[in-house]
Structures are given as structure tokens and as C-alpha cells.
ZAMARGU-4260 file (C-alpha; in steps of 0.2 Angstrom, whole numbers, plus 5000, padded with zeros to 4 digits):
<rodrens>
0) 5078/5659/5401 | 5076/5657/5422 | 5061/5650/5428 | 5046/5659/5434 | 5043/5656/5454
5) 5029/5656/5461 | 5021/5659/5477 | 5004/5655/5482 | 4995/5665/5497 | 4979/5654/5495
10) 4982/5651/5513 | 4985/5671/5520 | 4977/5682/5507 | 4964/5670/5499 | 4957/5666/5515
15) 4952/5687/5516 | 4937/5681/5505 | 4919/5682/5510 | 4916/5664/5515 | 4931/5657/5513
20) 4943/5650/5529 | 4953/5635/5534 | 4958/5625/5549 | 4977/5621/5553 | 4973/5604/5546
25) 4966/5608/5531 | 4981/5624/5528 | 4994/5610/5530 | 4985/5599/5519 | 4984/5613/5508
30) 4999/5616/5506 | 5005/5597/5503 | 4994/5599/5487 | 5003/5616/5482 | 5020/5608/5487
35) 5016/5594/5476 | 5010/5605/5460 | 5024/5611/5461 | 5024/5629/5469 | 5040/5638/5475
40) 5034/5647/5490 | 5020/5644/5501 | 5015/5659/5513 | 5008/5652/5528 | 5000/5668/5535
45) 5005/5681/5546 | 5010/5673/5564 | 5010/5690/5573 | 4989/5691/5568 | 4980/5676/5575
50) 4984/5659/5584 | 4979/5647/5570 | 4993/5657/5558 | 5005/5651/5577 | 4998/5634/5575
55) 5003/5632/5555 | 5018/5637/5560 | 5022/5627/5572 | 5015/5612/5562 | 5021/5613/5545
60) 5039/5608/5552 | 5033/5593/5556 | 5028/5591/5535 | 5043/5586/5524 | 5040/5596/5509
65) 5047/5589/5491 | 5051/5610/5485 | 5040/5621/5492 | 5049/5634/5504 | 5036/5641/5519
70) 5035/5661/5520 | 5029/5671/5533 | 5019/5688/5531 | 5020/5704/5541 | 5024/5721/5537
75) 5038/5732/5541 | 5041/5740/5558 | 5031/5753/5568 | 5036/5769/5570 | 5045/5774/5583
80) 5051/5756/5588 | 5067/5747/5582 | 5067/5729/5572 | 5074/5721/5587 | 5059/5727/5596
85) 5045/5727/5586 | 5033/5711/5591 | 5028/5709/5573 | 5048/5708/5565 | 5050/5696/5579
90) 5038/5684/5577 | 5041/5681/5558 | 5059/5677/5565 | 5051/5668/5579 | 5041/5657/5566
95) 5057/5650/5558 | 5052/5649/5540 | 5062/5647/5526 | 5057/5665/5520 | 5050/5682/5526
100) 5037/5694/5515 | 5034/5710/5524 | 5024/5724/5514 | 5028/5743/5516 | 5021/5758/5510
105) 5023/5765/5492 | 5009/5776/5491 | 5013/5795/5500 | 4992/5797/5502 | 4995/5779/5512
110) 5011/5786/5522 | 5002/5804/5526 | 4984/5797/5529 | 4986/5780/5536 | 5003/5778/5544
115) 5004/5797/5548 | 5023/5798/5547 | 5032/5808/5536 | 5039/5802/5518 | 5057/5801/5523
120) 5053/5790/5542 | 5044/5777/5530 | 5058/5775/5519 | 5069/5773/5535 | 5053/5758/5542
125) 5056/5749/5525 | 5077/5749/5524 | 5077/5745/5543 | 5066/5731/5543 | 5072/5723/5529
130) 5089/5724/5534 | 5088/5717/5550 | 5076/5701/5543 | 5092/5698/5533 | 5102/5696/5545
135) 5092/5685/5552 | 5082/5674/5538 | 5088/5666/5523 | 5077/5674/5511 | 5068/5690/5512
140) 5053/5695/5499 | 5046/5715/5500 | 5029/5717/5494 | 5028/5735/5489 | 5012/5738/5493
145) 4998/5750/5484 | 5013/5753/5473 | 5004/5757/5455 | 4991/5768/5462 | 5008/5773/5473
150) 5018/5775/5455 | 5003/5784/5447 | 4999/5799/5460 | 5016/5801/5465 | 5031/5792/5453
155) 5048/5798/5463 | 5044/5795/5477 | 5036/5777/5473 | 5053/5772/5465 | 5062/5780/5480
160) 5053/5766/5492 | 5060/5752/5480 | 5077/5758/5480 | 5075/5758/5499 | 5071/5738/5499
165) 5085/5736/5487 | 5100/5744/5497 | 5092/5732/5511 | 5099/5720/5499 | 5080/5710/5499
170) 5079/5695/5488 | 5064/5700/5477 | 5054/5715/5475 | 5035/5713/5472 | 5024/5727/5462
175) 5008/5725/5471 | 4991/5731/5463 | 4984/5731/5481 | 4967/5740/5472 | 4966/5729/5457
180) 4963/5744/5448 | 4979/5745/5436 | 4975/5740/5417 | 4986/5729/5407 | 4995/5744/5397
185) 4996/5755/5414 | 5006/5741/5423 | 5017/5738/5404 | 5025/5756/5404 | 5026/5755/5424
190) 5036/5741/5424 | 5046/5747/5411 | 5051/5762/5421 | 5054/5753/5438 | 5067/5741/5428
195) 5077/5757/5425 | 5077/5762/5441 | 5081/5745/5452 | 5093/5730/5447 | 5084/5717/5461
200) 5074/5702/5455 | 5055/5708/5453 | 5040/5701/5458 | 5022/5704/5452 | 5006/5703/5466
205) 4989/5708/5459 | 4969/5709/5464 | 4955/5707/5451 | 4945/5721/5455 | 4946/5727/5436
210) 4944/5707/5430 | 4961/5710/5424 | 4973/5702/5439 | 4978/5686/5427 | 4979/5696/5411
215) 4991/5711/5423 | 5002/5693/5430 | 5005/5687/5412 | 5008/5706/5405 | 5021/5708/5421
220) 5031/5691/5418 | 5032/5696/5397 | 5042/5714/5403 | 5054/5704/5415 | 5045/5699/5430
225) 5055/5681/5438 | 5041/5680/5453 | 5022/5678/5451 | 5009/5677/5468 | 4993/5671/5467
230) 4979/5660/5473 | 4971/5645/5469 | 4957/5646/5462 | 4958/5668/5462 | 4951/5667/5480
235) 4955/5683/5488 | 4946/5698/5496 | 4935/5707/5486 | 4934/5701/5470 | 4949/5689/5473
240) 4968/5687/5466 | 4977/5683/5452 | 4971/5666/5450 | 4987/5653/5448 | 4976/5640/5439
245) 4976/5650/5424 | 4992/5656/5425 | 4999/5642/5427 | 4994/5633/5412 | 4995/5651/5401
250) 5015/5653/5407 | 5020/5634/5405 | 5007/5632/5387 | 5005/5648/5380 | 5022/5658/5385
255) 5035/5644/5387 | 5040/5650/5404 | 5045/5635/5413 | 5038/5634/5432 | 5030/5618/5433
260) 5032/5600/5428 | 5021/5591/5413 | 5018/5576/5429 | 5012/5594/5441 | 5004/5601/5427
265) 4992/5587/5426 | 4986/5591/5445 | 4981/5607/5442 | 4964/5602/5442 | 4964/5590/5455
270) 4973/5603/5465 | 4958/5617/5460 | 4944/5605/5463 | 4953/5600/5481 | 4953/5616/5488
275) 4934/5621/5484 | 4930/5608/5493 | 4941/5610/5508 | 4935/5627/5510 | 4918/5619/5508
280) 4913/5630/5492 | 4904/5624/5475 | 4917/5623/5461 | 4915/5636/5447 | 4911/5625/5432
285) 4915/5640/5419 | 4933/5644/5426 | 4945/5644/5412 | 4958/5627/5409 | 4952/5619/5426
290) 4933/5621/5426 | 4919/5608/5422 | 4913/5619/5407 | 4928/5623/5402 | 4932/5609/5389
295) 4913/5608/5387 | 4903/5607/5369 | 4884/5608/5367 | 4882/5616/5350 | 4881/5599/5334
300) 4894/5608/5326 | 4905/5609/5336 | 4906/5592/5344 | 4906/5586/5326 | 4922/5596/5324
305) 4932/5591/5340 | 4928/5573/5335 | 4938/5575/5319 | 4950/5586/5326 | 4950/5594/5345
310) 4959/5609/5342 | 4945/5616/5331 | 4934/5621/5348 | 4948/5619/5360 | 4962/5631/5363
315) 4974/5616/5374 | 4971/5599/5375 | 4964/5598/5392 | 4974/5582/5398 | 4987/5594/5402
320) 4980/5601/5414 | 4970/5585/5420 | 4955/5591/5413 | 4944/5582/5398 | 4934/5586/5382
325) 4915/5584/5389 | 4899/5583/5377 | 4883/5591/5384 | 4865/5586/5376 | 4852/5598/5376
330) 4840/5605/5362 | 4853/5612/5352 | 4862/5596/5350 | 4866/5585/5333 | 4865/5566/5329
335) 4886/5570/5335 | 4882/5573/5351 | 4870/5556/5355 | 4885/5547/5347 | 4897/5555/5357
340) 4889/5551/5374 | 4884/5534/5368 | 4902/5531/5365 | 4908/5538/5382 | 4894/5527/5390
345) 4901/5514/5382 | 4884/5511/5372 | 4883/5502/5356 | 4873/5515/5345 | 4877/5518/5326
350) 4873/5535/5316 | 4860/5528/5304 | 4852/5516/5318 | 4833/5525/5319 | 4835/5525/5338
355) 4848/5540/5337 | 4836/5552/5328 | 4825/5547/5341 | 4834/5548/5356 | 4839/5566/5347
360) 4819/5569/5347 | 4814/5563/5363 | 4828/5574/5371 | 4822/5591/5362 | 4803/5586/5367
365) 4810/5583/5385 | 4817/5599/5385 | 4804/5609/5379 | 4792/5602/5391 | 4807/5608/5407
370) 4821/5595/5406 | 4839/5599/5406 | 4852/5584/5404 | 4868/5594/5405 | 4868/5592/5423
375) 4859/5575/5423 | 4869/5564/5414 | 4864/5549/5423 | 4846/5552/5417 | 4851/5555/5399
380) 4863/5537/5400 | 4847/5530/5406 | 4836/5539/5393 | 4846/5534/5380 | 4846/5513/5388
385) 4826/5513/5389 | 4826/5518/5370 | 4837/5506/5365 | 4826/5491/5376 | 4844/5486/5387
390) 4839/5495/5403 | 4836/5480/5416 | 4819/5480/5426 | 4827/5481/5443 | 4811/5486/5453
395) 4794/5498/5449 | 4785/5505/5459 | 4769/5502/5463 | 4763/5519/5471 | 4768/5530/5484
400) 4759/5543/5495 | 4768/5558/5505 | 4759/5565/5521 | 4765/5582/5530 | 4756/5585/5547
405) 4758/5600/5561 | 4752/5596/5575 | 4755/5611/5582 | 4757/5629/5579 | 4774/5630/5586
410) 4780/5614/5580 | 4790/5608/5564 | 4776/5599/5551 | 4779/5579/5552 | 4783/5572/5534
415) 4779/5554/5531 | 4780/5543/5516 | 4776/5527/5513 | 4779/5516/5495 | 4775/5499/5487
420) 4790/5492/5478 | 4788/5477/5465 | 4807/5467/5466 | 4804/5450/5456 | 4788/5441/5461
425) 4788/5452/5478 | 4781/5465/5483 | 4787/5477/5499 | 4775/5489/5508 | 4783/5501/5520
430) 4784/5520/5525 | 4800/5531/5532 | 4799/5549/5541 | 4810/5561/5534 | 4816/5579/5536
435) 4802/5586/5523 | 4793/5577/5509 | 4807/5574/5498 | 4820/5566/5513 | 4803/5554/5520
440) 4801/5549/5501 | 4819/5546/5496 | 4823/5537/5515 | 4807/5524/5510 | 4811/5519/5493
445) 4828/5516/5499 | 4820/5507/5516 | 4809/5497/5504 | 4825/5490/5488 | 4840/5489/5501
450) 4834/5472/5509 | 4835/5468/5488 | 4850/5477/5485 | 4862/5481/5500 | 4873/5492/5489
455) 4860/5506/5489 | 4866/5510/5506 | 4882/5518/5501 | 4871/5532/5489 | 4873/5548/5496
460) 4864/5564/5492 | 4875/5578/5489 | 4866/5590/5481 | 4847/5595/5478 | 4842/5609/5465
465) 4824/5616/5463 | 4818/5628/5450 | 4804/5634/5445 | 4801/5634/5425 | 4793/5651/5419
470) 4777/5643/5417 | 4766/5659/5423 | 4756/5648/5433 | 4762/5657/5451 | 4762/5641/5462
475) 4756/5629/5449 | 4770/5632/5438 | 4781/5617/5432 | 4796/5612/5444 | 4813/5604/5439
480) 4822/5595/5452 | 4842/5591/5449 | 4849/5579/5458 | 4868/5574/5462 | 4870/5557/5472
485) 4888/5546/5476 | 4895/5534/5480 | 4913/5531/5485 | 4920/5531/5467 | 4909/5543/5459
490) 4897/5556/5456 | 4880/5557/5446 | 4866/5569/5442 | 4848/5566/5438 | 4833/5576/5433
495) 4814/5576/5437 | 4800/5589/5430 | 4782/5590/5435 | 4771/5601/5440 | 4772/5593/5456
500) 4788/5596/5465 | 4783/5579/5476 | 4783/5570/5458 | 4797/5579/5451 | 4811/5574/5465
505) 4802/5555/5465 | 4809/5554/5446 | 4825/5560/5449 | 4828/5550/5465 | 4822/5533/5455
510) 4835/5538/5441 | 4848/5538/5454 | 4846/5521/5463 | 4842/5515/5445 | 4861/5522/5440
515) 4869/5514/5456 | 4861/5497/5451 | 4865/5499/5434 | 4883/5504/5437 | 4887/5491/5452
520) 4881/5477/5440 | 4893/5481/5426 | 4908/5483/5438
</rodrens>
């Protein structure tokens, strides 16, 4: 059975996304991850829209690639003007990739109403445009745009467009759902038909405007489609594209269609997880195989079940995909989950110890008063330490007090804190400015313990939550605070709730210097 190729156009169509774009530096690096996950073609962009799409170009040649070829994007020629002269057909030969994607139009409501030509001159742009790239590139790819709305409102004539791209001898033939509106068991009989009517390779491109653009890529590959386009993590105008991290793993796992490594597989999540950041974006912790909630279990059954055996509650074993099994705590946990973490903390705790029913007691108190430990475990290691008497006393503090002044109407309010810290037999008295309350508090505590511990300088804050609790109290209610700190090895989150927000941050901010101590002394 031939392997499935893929092509990623993360860097050209998922940059269309609201909020999502990239520089040259992060596109090249980009595409070093794709390259080394194991992805067949890379398009670049369209070089005839914009100088950075130039600049990739340009740079990418200067990248030795393990596998990946580099495509470039454009469409098919303009009306009215030869291949040879049309500036958009000679800038993709001018790019020098190792492969060409143009789109033409499938669609006749598209031909009368956008491109305003007749039915029989858009056959001609597609055949002469794709001719004459291969003539002049090694590998030409033709995305038939629009073409199952195309197929739908107008069938000959959609099938005559792909015969046109044939007899240009093209390498592949992509069916694009440029709409996303096509329904798994539309695009099945479609497909069907199109195979009786072409012989060439075909490719399937789809949107997920219907939140079917994985389910439509899988569907497609099941009725003979060799090529599948997508984007990391389904980014993509509008509601996105086909997201590669899922079907990836669901073609490899699930169909036993060959297109990566078991070695590429396992990036697949480091790869995800990359990108977001690159394009400066919060991962989505619920997206299927690669996500932090994907592998995720909070109800006491069902950790008890996935310690005896996994695949009860888990459809892959999430190592092969470079994700693992993760046990939340929360008020619907059991005695399994405290046992679970306790082991993944590397904390000695036994099932019929009393301290486990009352670690399990304290938490549900905890969070029935506001608490919430699933994105704070850092506070529930140190929760768990305190109950069991093993947590060091590396500092208390003595007091604190938080002072926000405007002196002027038109001026930002002043925020100043000042703490007493206890370290040993010492005590240290000193105060810290800050952008807001929370920033002048957090920059004093850390003032006041660095000069005792120096390794609290590399703590950074990366994220800081609020939420108000439903408390019915308007501005009196009860606040929780999350929040993520790191270091340059890791991650942690902690929690603070008060009816107080100034109190609230303070306990999470303690909890994370008390975990950086905690976790520099064990190594």
C-alpha cells in the first residue's frame, strides 16, 4: 500500500488565521520542526504576494532539509495574458522550489461571478498554466479549488476542470473543500465519482467550518486519496484546516497508513506545542492526541482503571505521540488519585496510611471554599508535603502591607509593597515598586529571600489568572488567583483564594518560590 504524503501549509494558509503570523525566522524554523516530523512537502507561501513569502524563499535554501521538499503557492494565470508573462507564474519559477501548487477554479458561479470569463477560457488558464510550470519545475501540485461546492451545483463541468490539470500532465490533483462545508458522506460518493473520471494521483485539502475537516481528510484517504494538506495545530482562516496533529496519529494508529516514522511520531507534540508558542498563542489543552487534557483523568474511577490497565480510559498510549497519561485532583477524586500524584511526585504515601483520606478531605474542603488544583499542581505537591510534616521551613513571613497612591488625576496610581521575611534567626525588612499591587508584592518577597537564596532569581512569571467565584457578593465576592512560574527546566502552577485578590495572589506567589526551593534542593 503507498504511503500517504503530506503537505503542511501551516506556514501560507494557517497564517490566514485571526491572530496568527510568523517572521522569516520563525517560518524557517517552522519548517525545520515539519522537516524533522517527518512531512513531505512544505509550502512556503505564495512569493508573488508579499516580501516576507521573497524572504523564505530566499532563505530556506540556505537550510539543508533531511526530506521535506519546499512548495510554492499561486494560482493559475490571468486572463488575457500567457504563462510566460504572467508575473504570478514567473515568480513561483523565479522562487526555485522543489515544487509548484497553483489553485484554479472548479466552481462555474466562481468563473462567471469572480473571474468573469467564460467556462471554456477557464479550462484554457488551468491546462496552460499548468503545462507550462512543467516544463519548468520538477513537480507540479493543482489545488482545484471550491471544488465540492464546485461538484455539487454543477458536476460536468467540475470534472471537466480536473481532466484539464490532467492532460497538463500535473503530478497530484487536490479536491479542496475551500468552504468547509462538505459532510463526510458528501465528500465519500464525490470522490467516488471523480476516481472514474481521472487516472492522476489525488490529493484532499479541507477547512473545518462544519468541524468535520479531520473526519473529510481521513474519509478522503479511506476512498483512495495518496496526498493529505493540512496545518499544525488546524490553524487556518476562519475556523481553521484540517488539523495534521490528529491526522497524523489517526492514519499511522488507527488506519495503518504509513506516512511517518515511530522516532517522528513521538514529536508530534513537541512539534504542536512549538508552534503555539512561536506564533505566540496559548495551547489548546483539550485538542485531541497532542493536548494537555487529552490523556487527562479526574473522575476515581477512572484513574483506578488506567492504573490497572490504560487502555480502559485511553484510546493510544499517549507515548506515541510524545504525550503522557496525567491525573488531575479535584472534588471528584478517589483515594487513586492522591496515590497517583503522590507517586508521580515521588512521595512516599500508602492507601491505608490516614494522611490519604485526609489529603482527599482537605482538597474537597479546599475546593468547596474556591480552590482548583488541576492547574496548580505545585500547590497540591505542596499540600500534600505539609500533611505529611516533610515540607522544609525555608522562610514565613512575618507581614506584608500594599500601598497604591495617585498623585495625580492624569497620572498612573503608584503601587508599593513592603514585607518582613523570617530566614533562620533573621529577619529582613524591605519594600519594592511594582507595576500594580500584585507585581510590587511579588518583586519584594523576592527583594527580601534572594539575598538567602540566589536561585529565586531565575523564577519567571508566565502567566497570571483571576476569577471571580460566584459568590454573589458583587465586589466582595471571593477571588481565585492561578499562577504559572518557570524556570529554565520547567513549569509550575499555583493557586490562591481569598476574598481579597491582594491575599489571594500573595498565596499563590509564596507556593511558587516555596516549589523552586523545594525542587532546587532535590536536584
Amino acid at each position: 500500500m503507498n504511503q500517504i504524503k503530506l503537505y503542511d501549509t501551516t506556514l501560507r494558509d494557517g497564517t490566514q488565521a485571526e491572530d496568527v503570523s510568523f517572521l522569516v525566522a520563525d517560518k524557517i524554523r517552522i519548517a525545520q520542526l515539519l522537516d524533522d516530523l517527518g512531512i513531505h512537502y512544505i509550502e512556503g507561501g505564495w512569493p508573488g504576494s508579499n516580501p516576507k513569502d521573497i524572504a523564505f524563499f530566499k532563505d530556506i535554501k540556505k537550510v539543508t532539509l533531511k526530506q521535506a521538499k519546499i512548495a510554492a503557492f499561486g494560482s493559475t494565470r490571468r486572463a488575457k495574458t500567457t504563462p510566460d508573462k504572467d508575473n504570478n507564474i514567473r515568480t513561483l519559477i523565479q522562487a526555485e522550489p522543489d515544487a509548484v501548487t497553483i489553485f484554479g477554479k472548479t466552481w462555474d458561479f466562481h468563473v462567471h461571478e469572480a473571474l468573469r470569463i467564460s467556462l471554456e477560457e477557464n479550462l484554457e488558464l488551468i491546462y496552460d498554466s499548468l503545462a507550462y510550470l512543467k516544463q519548468n519545475v520538477g513537480e507540479v501540485i493543482y489545488d482545484a479549488e471550491h471544488f465540492f461546492d464546485g461538484y455539487k451545483a454543477n458536476p460536468e463541468y467540475a470534472l471537466k476542470t480536473l481532466k484539464a490539470a490532467q492532460q497538463a500532465d500535473v503530478d497530484c490533483i487536490v479536491l479542496c473543500d475551500t468552504n468547509g462545508g462538505t459532510l463526510p458522506h458528501e465528500l465519500q460518493a464525490i470522490i467516488e465519482q471523480v476516481k472514474l473520471a481521472v487516472s492522476t494521483p489525488l490529493g484532499i485539502h479541507t477547512h473545518n467550518d462544519s468541524e468535520c475537516a479531520v473526519a473529510n481528510s481521513l474519509t478522503a484517504v479511506a476512498h483512495g486519496i495518496v496526498h493529505v494538506q493540512g496545518t499544525i495545530n488546524g490553524f487556518g482562516e476562519r475556523c481553521g484546516n484540517a488539523n495534521l496533529c490528529s491526522i497524523i496519529p489517526s492514519l499511522q494508529l488507527k488506519m495503518g497508513r504509513a506516512c511517518v516514522d515511530e522516532k517522528q511520531l513521538k514529536r508530534l507534540r513537541q512539534v504542536s506545542r512549538t508552534i503555539y508558542e512561536l506564533a505566540n498563542l496559548v495551547p489548546n489543552k483539550h485538542m485531541a492526541y497532542v493536548g494537555n487534557s487529552a490523556f487527562a483523568h479526574k473522575g476515581g474511577v477512572h484513574v483506578s482503571a488506567i492504573q490497572r490497565h490504560p487502555e480502559t480510559y485511553e484510546h493510544i498510549r499517549p507515548e506515541l505521540v510524545g504525550n503522557c497519561t496525567r491525573v488531575l485532583v479535584s472534588d471528584l477524586s478517589g483515594r487513586s488519585n492522591i496515590l497517583a500524584k503522590a507517586e508521580e511526585f515521588n512521595i512516599n504515601l500508602d492507601s491505608k496510611d490516614p494522611v490519604t483520606l485526609e489529603i482527599l478531605e482537605n482538597i474537597k474542603d479546599l475546593e468547596n471554599k474556591g480552590f482548583q488544583f488541576e492547574g496548580a499542581e505545585a500547590s497540591f505537591e505542596l499540600l500534600m508535603r505539609r500533611a505529611l510534616g516533610t515540607l522544609r521551613n525555608f522562610f514565613s513571613v512575618i507581614g506584608f502591607r500594599v500601598i497604591d497612591s495617585k498623585r495625580h488625576e492624569d497620572e498612573k496610581p503608584v503601587s508599593e509593597a513592603t514585607v518582613q521575611v523570617k530566614v533562620g534567626g533573621r529577619i529582613e525588612h524591605t519594600a519594592a515598586e511594582g507595576s500594580g499591587p500584585v507585581n510590587a508584592l511579588d518583586n519584594a518577597l523576592r527583594k527580601a529571600l534572594e539575598n538567602f537564596y540566589p536561585r529565586l532569581r531565575e523564577i519567571r512569571l508566565l502567566d497570571y489568572k483571576v476569577r471571580v467565584l460566584p459568590a454573589g457578593k458583587g465586589t466582595a465576592s471571593v477571588t481565585r488567583v492561578l499562577i504559572e512560574s518557570g524556570d529554565k527546566d520547567s513549569r509550575w502552577g499555583t493557586v490562591g483564594v481569598s476574598d481579597n485578590i491582594i491575599d489571594a495572589s500573595y498565596h499563590a506567589l509564596i507556593d511558587a518560590l516555596l516549589y523552586k526551593l523545594i525542587k532546587d534542593q532535590e536536584g
